[in-house]
C-alpha positions as CSV (number, residue, x, y, z in Angstrom):
1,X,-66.4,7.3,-21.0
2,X,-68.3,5.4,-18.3
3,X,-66.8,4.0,-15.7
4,X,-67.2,0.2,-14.1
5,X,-68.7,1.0,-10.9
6,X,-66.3,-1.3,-8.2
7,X,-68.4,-4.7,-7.1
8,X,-68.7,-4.9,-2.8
9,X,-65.9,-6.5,-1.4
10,X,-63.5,-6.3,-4.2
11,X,-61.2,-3.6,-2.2
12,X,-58.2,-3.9,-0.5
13,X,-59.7,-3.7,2.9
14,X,-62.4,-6.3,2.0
15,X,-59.4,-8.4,1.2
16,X,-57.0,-7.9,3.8
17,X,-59.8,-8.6,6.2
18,X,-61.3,-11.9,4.7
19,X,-57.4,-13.3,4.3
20,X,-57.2,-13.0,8.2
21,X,-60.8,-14.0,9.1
22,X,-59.2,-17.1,6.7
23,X,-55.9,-17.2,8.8
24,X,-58.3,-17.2,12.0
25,X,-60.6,-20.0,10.8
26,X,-57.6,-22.5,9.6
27,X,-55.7,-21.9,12.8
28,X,-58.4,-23.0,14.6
29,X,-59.1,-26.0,12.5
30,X,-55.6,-26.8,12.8
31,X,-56.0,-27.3,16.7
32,X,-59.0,-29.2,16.9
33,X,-57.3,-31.2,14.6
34,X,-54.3,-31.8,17.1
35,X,-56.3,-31.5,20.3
36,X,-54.8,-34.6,21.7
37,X,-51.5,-32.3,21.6
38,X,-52.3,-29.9,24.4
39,X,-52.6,-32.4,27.1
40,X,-48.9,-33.7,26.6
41,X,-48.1,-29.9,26.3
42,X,-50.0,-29.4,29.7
43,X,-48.4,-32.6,31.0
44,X,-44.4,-30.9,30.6
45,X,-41.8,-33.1,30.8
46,X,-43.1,-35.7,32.8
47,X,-45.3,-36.9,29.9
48,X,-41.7,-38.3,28.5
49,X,-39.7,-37.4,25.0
50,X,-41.2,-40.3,23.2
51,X,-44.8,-39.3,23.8
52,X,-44.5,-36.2,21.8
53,X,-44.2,-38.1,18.3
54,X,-47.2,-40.2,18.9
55,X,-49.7,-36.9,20.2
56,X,-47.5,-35.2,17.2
57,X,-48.7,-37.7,14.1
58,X,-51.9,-36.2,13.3
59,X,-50.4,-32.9,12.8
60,X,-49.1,-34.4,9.1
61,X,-52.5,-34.4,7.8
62,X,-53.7,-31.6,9.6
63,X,-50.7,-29.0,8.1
64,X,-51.3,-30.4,4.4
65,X,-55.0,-29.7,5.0
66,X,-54.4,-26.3,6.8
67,X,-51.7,-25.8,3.7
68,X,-54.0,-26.6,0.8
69,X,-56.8,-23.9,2.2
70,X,-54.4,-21.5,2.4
71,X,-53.1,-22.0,-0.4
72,X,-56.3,-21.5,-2.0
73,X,-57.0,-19.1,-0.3
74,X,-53.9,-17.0,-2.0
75,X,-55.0,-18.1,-5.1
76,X,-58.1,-16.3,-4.4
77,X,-60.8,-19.3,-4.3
78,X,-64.1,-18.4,-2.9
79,X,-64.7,-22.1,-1.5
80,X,-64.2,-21.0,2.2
81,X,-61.0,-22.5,4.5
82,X,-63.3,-24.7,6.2
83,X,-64.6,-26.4,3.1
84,X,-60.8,-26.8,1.8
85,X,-59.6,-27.9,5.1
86,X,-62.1,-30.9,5.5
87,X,-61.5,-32.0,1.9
88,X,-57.8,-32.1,2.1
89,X,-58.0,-33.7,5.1
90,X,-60.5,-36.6,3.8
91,X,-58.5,-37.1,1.0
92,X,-54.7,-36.9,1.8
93,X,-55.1,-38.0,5.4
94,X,-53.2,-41.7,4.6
95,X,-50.3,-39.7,2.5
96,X,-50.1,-37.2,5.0
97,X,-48.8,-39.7,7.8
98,X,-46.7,-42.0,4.8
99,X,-45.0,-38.2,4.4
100,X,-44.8,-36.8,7.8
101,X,-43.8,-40.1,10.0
102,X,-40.4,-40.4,8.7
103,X,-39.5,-37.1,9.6
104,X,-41.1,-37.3,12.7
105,X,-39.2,-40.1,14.0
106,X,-35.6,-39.0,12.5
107,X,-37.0,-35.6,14.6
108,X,-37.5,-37.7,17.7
109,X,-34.3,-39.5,17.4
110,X,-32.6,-36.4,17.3
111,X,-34.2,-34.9,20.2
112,X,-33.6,-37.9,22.5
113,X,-29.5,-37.3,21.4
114,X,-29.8,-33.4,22.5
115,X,-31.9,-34.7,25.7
116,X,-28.5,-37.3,26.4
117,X,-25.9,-34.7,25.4
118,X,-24.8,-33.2,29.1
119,X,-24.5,-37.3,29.7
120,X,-22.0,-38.4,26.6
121,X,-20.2,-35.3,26.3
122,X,-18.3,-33.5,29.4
123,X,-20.0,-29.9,28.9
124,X,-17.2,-28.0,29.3
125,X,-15.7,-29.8,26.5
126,X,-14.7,-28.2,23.3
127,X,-16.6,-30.4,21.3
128,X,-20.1,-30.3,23.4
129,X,-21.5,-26.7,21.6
130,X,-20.1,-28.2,18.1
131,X,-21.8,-31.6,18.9
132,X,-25.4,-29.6,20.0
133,X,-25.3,-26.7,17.1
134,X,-24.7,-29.8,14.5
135,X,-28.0,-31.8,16.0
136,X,-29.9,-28.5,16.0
137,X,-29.4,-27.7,12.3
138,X,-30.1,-31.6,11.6
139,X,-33.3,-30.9,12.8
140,X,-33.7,-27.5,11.0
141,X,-33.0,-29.2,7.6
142,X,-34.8,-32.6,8.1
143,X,-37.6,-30.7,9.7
144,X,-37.9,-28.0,6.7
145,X,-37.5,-30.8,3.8
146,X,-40.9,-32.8,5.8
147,X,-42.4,-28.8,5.6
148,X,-41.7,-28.8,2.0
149,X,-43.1,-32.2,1.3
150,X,-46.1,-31.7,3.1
151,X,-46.6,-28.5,1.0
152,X,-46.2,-30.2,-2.3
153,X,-48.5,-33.2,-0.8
154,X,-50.8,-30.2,-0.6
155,X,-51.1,-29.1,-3.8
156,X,-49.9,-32.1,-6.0
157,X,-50.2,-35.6,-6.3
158,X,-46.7,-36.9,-6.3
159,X,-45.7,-40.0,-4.8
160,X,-44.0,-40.3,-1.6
161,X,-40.4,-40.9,-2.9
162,X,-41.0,-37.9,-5.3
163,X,-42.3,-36.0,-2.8
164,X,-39.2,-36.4,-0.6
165,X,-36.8,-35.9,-4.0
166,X,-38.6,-33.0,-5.2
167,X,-38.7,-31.5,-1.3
168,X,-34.8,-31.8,-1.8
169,X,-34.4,-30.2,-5.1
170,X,-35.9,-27.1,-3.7
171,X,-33.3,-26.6,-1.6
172,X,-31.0,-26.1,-4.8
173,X,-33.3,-24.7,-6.8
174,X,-35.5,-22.0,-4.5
175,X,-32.7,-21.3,-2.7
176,X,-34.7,-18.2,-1.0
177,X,-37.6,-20.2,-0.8
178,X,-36.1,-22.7,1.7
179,X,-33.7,-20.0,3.9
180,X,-37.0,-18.3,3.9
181,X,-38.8,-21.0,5.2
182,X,-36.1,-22.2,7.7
183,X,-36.0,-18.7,8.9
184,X,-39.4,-18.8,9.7
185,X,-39.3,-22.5,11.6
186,X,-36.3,-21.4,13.6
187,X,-37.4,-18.5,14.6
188,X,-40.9,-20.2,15.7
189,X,-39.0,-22.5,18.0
190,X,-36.5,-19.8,19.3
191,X,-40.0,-18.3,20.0
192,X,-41.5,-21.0,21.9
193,X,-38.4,-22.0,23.4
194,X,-37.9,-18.5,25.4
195,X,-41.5,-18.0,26.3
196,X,-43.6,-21.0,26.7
197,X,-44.5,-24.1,24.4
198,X,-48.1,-23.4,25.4
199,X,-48.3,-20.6,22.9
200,X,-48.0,-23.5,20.2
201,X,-51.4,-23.5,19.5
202,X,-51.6,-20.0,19.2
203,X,-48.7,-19.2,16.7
204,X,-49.4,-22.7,14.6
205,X,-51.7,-21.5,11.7
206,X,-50.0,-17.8,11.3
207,X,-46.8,-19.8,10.8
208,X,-48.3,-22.5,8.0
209,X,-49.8,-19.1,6.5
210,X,-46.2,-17.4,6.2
211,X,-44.7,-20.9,4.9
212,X,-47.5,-21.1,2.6
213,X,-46.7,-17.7,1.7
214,X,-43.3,-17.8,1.2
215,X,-43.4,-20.8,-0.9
216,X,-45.2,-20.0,-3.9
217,X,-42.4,-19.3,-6.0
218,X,-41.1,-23.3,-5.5
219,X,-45.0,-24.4,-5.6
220,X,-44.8,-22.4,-9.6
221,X,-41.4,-23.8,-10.2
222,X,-42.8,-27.3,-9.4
223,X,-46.3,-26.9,-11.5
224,X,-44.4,-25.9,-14.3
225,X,-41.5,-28.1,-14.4
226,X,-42.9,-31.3,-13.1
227,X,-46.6,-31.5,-14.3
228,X,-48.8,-31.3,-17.6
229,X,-51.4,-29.2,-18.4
């Protein structure tokens, strides 16, 4: 019996290496892609709560791009991140903001209310840490159904109502799926919360990798329950 000599680059190692040198390339295109971020990151607090949405917008179409390259990159596609990231973000750019601009604002609205807490409420009031733990899994959940729909804006092309339905339904029907995935957003922001919002940048792309990651099961569930061949 003769055996199949194993092509270059079809190990384990070969593979392990090229999904990070993948991971490496989409984090950085993610960045560029919100480099008008950093300087209201630099700027602190005094650059104002209602600045962050605007410098915040163009991360929509940059995640679904940085989604749909690593998504194909999962799959196993040879086309390179920074060919997938460019397309995606030619052609769902307009979607991406119709998806992600809704939650962004219910996000800022939100944030302002935590930011005016101490003043409404007296904080040694009973209801103060009920008031703030409600707002902060608000934002959890409204933040992780926008996640969801910019991953299935990603890979499908849904329109934005049925992105927004369907982005629901997983929370029923990939239960894992979405814990998972709000596991992986809280613990993000715990993260930058403790050390340092500056590290943003840093930890962006290796999170959209692990949602990306995580989600396959609801991105299979959703091909085969909601498309044709």
């Amino acid at each position: 019996m003769v055996q199949k000599k194993a092509e270059y680059g079809a190990g384990p190692l070969f593979r392990a290496a090229g999904t990070v040198a993948g991971v490496m390339m989409g984090s950085a295109l993610l960045v560029l892609a919100n480099i008008l971020l950093l300087p209201a990151l630099f700027a602190g607090p005094a650059a104002g709560i209602w600045l962050l949405p605007l410098v915040l917008l163009p991360a929509g179409p940059a995640v679904v791009a940085c989604m749909y390259a690593f998504n194909r990159l999962l799959a196993g596609h040879d086309s390179g991140v920074y060919r997938d990231f460019l397309r995606s973000y030619r052609m769902n750019f307009g979607p991406a903001l119709k998806v992600w601009a809704p939650g962004l604002l219910v996000l800022a609205v939100i944030a302002v209310s935590l930011a005016g807490l101490p003043a409404s409420l007296n904080p040694s009031s009973p209801a103060a840490p009920a008031v703030r733990l409600g707002l902060v899994v608000l934002a959890l959940l409204v933040l992780t159904t926008a996640v969801h729909a910019l991953l299935l804006l990603s890979r499908f092309s849904f329109r934005t109502r049925d992105l927004f339905r369907l982005s629901l339904y997983s929370f029923g029907a990939r239960k894992r799926v979405s814990l998972g995935n709000m596991g992986i957003l809280f613990v993000t922001a715990t993260f930058l919360l403790t050390t340092t919002a500056y590290l943003l940048p840093v930890v962006a792309g290796v999170v959209v990798f692990l949602v990306c990651l995580n989600s396959r099961p609801l991105l299979r569930l959703v091909e085969e329950k909601f498309t044709t061949a």
